[in-house]
N, C-alpha and C positions, 0 to 999 in steps of 0.2 A: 063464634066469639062475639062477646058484646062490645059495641065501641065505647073509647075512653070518654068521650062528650056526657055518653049515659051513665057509665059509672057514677063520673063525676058529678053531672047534677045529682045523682042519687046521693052522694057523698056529701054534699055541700049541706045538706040540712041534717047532719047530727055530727059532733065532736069524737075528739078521740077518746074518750072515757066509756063511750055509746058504743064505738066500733069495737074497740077491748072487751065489754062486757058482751058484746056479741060472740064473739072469739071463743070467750071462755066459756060460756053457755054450751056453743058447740061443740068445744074440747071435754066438754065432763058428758057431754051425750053421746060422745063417741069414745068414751074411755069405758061408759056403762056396759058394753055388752062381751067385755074383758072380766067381768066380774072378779074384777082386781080391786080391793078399796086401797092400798100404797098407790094404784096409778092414780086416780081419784086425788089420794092424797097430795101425791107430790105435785099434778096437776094444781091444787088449791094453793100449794106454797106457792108455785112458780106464780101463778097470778095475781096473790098476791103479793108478790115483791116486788114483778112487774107496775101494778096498779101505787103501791108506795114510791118508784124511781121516776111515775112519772111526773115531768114539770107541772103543777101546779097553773103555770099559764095555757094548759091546752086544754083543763079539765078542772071542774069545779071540787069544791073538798068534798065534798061526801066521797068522791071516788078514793081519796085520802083513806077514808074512814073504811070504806069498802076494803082497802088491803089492807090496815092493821087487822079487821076482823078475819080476812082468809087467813092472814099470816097466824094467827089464833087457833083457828079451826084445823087448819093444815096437819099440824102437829097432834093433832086432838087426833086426827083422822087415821094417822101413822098410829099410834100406838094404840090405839082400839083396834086395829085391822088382826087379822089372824094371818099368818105367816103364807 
């Protein structure tokens, strides 16, 4: 187990928009070998709805921008998917 000191300096040099985008990176890497495109999809929604609720004061707008775009795609991704 890593101690909290090292986390934390690790953590202190990127925001929460960075740690999110990390997340979600990992979340669709590991949905990929489901060869589900719904999990994928609903995956994209959830992130980006997440990435739209979040405050504005902990993350710069593009990440703004970043979730109306998944919120777009999400749905794109859902009804292209084959059942």
């Amino acid at each position: 187990m890593l101690p909290l000191q090292l986390i934390d300096s690790f953590l202190l040099d990127y925001n929460v928009g960075q740690a999110l985008l990390l997340v979600f990176v990992l979340a669709t890497l590991g949905a990929l070998p489901l060869k589900s495109a719904k999990v994928v999809a609903l995956n994209t929604m959830a992130f980006g709805v997440i990435f739209l609720l979040t405050p504005q004061s902990l993350v710069p707008i593009h990440y703004l921008f970043l979730g109306i775009a998944l919120v777009i795609i999400g749905p794109l991704l859902w009804t292209t998917s084959r059942n």
